[in-house]
C-alpha positions in Angstrom: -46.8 62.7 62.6 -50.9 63.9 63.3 -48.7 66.9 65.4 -46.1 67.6 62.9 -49.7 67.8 60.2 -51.6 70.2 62.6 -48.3 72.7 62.6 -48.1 72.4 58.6 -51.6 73.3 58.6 -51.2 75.8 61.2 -48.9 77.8 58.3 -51.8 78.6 56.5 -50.3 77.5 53.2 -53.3 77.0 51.2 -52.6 80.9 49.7 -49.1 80.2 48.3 -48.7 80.1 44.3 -51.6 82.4 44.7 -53.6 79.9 45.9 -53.4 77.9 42.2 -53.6 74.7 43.7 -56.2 74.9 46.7 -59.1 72.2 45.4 -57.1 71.5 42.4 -56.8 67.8 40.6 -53.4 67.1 41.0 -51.5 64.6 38.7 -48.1 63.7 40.2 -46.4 60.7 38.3 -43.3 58.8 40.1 -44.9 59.9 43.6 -43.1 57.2 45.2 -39.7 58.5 44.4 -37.7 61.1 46.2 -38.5 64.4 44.8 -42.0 63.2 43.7 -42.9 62.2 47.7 -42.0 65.5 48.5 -44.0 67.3 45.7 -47.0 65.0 47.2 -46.6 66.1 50.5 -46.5 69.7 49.8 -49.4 69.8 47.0 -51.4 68.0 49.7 -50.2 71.1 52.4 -51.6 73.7 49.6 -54.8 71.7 49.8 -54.7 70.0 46.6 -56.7 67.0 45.7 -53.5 64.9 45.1 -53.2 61.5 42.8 -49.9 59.5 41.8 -49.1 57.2 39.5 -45.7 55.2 39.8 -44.2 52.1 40.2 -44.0 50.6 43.9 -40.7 52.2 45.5 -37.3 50.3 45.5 -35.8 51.3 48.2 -36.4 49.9 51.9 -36.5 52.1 53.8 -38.5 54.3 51.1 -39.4 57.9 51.6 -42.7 57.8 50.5 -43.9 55.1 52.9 -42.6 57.0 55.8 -44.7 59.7 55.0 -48.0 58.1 54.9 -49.6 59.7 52.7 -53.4 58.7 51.4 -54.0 60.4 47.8 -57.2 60.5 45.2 -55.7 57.8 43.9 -52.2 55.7 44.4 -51.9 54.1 40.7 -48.8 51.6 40.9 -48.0 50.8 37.0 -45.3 51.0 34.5 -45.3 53.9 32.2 -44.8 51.1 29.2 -48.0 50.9 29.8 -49.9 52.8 27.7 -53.5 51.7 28.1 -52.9 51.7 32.0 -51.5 54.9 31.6 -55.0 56.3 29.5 -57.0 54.6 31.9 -55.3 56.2 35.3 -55.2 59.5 33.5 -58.9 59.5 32.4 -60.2 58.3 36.0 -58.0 60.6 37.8 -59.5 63.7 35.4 -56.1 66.2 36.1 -56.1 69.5 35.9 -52.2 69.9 36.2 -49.8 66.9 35.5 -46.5 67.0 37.0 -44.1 64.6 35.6 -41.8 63.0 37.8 -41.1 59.4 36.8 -38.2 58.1 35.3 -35.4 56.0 35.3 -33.1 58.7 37.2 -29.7 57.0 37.2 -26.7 57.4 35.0 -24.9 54.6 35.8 -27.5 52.6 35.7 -28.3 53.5 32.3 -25.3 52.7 30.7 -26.1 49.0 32.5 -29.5 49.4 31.0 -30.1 51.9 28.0 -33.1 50.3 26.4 -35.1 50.1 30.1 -33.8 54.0 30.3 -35.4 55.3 26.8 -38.1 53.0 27.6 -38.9 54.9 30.4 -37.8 58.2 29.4 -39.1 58.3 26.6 -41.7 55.9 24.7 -43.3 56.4 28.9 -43.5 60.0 28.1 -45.0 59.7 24.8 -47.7 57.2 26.9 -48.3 60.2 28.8 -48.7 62.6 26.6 -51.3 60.7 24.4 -53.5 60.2 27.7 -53.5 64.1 28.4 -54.4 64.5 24.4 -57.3 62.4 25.4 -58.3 64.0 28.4 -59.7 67.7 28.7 -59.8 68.3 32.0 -55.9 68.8 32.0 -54.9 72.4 31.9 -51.1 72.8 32.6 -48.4 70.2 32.3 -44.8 70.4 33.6 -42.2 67.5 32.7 -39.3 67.9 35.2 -36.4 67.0 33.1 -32.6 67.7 34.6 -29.8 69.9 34.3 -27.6 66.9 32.2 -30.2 67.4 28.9 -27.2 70.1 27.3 -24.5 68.4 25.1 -21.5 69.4 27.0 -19.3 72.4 26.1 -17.5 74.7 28.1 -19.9 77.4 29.7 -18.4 79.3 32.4 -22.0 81.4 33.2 -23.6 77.9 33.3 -26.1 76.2 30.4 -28.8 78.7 29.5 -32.3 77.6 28.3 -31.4 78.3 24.6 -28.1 76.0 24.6 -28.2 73.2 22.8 -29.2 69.4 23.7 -27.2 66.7 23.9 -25.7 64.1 25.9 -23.0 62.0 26.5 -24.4 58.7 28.2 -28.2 57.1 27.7 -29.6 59.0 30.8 -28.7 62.4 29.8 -29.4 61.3 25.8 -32.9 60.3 26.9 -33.8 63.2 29.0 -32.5 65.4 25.6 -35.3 63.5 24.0 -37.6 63.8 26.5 -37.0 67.4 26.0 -37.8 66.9 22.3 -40.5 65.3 22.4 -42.1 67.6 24.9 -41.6 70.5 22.2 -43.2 68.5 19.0 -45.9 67.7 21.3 -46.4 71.2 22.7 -46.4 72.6 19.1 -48.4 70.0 17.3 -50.7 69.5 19.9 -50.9 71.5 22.9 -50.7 75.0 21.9 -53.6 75.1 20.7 -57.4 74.3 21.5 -57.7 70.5 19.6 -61.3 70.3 20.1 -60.7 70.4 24.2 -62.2 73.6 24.5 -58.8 75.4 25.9 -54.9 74.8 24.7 -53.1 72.6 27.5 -50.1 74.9 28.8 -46.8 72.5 28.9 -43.7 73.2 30.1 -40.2 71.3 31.2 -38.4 72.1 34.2 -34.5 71.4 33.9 -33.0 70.8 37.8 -30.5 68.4 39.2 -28.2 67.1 41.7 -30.8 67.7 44.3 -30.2 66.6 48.1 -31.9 66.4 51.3 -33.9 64.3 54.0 -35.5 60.7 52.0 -33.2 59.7 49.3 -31.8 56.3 49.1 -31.2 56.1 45.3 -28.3 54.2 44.2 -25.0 55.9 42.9 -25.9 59.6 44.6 -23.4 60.6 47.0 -25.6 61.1 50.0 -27.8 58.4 50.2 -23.8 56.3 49.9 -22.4 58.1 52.6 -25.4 57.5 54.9 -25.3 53.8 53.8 -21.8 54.0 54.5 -22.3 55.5 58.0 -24.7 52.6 58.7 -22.4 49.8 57.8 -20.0 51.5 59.7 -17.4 52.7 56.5 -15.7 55.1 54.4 -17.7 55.6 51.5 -15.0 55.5 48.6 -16.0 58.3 46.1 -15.3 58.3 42.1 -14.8 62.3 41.3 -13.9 64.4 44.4 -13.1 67.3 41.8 -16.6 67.3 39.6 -18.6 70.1 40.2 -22.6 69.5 40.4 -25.1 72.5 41.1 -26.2 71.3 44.3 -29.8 72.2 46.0 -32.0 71.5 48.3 -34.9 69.6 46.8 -37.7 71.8 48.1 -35.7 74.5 46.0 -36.2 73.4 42.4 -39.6 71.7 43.6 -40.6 75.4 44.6 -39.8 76.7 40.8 -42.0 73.7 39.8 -45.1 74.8 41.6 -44.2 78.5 40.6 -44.3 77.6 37.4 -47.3 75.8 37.2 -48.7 78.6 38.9 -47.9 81.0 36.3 -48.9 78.5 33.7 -52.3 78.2 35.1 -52.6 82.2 35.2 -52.0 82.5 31.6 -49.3 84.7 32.1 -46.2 82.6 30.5 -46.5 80.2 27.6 -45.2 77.0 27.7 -41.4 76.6 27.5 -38.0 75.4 29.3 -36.9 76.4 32.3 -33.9 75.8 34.5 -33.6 75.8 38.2 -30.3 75.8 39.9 -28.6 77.1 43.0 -26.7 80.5 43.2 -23.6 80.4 41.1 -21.3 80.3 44.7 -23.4 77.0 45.8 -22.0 75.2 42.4 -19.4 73.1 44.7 -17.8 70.1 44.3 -18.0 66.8 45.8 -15.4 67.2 48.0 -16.5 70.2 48.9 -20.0 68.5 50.1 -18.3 65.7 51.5 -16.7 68.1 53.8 -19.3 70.5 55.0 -21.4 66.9 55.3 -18.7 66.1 57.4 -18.9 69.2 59.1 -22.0 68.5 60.5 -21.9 65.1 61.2 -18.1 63.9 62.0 -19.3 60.2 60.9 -18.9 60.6 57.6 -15.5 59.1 56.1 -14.5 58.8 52.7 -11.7 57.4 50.6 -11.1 57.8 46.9 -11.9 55.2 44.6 -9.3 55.6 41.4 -11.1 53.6 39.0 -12.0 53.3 36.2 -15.5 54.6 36.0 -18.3 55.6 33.1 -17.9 59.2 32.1 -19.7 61.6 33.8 -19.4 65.6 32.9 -16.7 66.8 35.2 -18.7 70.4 35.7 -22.4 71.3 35.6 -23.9 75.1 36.0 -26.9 76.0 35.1 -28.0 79.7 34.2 -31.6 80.6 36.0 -31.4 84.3 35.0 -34.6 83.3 32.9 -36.6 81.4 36.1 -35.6 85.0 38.2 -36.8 87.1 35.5 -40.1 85.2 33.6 -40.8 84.1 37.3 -39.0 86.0 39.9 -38.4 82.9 41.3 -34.4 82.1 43.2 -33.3 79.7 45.2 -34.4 79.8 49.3 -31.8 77.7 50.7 -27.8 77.8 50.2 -25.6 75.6 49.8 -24.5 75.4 53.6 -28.1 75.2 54.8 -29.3 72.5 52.3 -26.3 70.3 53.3 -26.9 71.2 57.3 -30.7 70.5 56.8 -29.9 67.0 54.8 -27.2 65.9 57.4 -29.7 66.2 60.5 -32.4 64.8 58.9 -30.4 61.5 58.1 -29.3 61.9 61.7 -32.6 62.5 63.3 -33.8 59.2 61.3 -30.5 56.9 61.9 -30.9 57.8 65.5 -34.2 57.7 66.4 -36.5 57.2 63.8 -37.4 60.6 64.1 -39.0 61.9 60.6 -38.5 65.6 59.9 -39.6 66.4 56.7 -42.8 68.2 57.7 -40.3 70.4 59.9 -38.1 70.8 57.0 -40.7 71.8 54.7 -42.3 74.6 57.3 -38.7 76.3 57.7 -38.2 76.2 54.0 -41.6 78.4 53.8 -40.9 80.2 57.0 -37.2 81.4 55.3 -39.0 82.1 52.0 -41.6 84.1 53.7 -38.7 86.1 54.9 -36.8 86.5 52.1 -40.1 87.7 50.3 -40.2 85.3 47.7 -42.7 86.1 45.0 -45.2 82.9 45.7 -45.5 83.5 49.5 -47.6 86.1 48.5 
């Protein structure tokens, strides 16, 4: 691992996003989770002074322990906790917050819907009072998901200005979340409450993200790969839905790009989604087969039902992310899905741990393709 640090550092990557988060406080909650231990990991490469607050991971093996990360500070607390949460967020002194904790899971929301707004939403009103009362934070960003639209048909995909909704408590809750961020940025944050500056806040809609790390429940890769280990088919609900599909380190990219344009000054504080290329919109049976592509172990068989709803098709529409940020995706579809595969290979084999190698030839390909925050 000391080997696979040396070669991160030997990138030089303290000068991407402009250098916005070199010597920064960094506030990332649910860092223990999937796509918040990958946000650690890379704000730590950018030479950030990284803190997290979430609850202990639930999954053995967990992504975040494999890593080994040391942070600032490694708060473990629920975000119903609201004097916990004032206390972490006033010893911590953040300049940028981002806000990945939440209860994640649609089926387990329907199970659970009071847990889910809980979380979702009285946990991000917790938060939000704690930045009111702390002026060292700057720039927020509350990572929401591409299931906050109430569902009509939108061939181009859902656009920042469609409207919210949802069909099922998760989606619902993250509609609220998306709510509340607005009152919140209009009553509050836009401008200077005695702080001495406005605090810049912003959500970030992705979803349906994949690669190395994920063992959540219900999400068809971190199933299959159980299902591999036990030796299985997996048995799938919805062969035919369509999900935007990405790597994680592509909407975790627009995250950082957009807090760096946050902390410029040169956007205001507003929604924005991030979603793969329109052609790398595929659906499951389409995964399960390139998956399978790449690693012939893989087996599935389709499970009839019945099942909670879930929204047959999702697109998203990022023409406002490429033109507000000039930000796209890095990765397609076939490279996110090869780059998943072998890292649960790599791991089920060997123990081997290649996210640090994943993470330098994401940067190396976006260096190539001359994204706008290599520079």
């Amino acid at each position: 691992m000391a080997e696979r640090e040396r070669a991160l550092e030997a990138l030089g990557l303290t000068g991407l996003f402009g250098g916005a988060y070199a010597g920064r406080r960094v506030l990332v909650t649910g860092h223990t989770g999937f796509k918040g231990s990958w946000l650690a990991l890379w704000l730590q490469a950018l030479g950030a002074e990284v803190s997290g607050l979430a609850l202990d991971p639930e999954t053995q093996p967990a992504h975040w322990d494999l890593l080994g990360l040391r942070l600032a500070h490694d708060v473990r607390l629920d975000l119903a906790d609201a004097g916990g949460v004032a206390r972490a967020v006033d010893a911590i002194r953040p300049e940028v917050v981002f806000h990945l904790a939440a209860q994640p899971f649609v089926r387990r929301s329907y199970r659970d819907p009071r847990g889910t707004f809980a979380s979702n939403v009285s946990g991000l009103v917790h938060l939000f009072e704690a930045i009111r009362a702390c002026p060292s934070v700057r720039v927020a960003v509350n990572a929401t998901t591409d299931k906050v639209y109430e569902p009509h048909d939108a061939p181009a995909g859902y656009a920042e200005t469609d409207p919210l909704g949802g069909h099922d408590p998760y989606s619902t809750s993250k509609a609220c979340a998306e709510l509340v961020t607005t009152c919140y940025r209009r009553s509050y944050f836009d401008h200077d409450d005695g702080r001495g500056h406005a605090v810049r806040l912003a959500t970030a809609r992705a979803g349906n993200v994949i690669g190395g790390g994920d063992w959540g429940e219900d999400r068809l890769v971190p199933d299959l790969v159980r299902a591999v280990s036990a030796g299985r088919p997996l048995r799938i609900r919805s062969p035919a839905a369509t999900r935007p599909w990405q790597h994680v380190l592509d909407p975790l990219s627009g995250y950082l790009r957009l807090g760096q344009c946050l902390l410029a000054g040169t956007l205001a504080g507003d929604a924005w989604n991030f979603g793969p290329a329109p052609e790398d919109s595929l659906t499951v049976g389409d995964v399960v087969a390139r998956l399978h592509e790449r690693w012939p172990l893989l087996q599935v068989d389709i499970d009839p039902g019945p099942h909670p709803h879930e929204a047959p098709q999702l697109r998203l529409d990022c023409r406002k992310a490429s033109h507000d940020l000039q930000w796209r995706p890095v990765w397609h579809a076939d490279v996110a899905l090869a780059r998943t595969a072998d890292w649960y290979r790599a791991w089920l084999g060997d123990g081997e741990l290649r996210t640090r190698d994943d993470l330098a030839a994401y940067i190396a390909d976006a260096r190539a393709a001359g994204m706008a925050w290599t520079r």
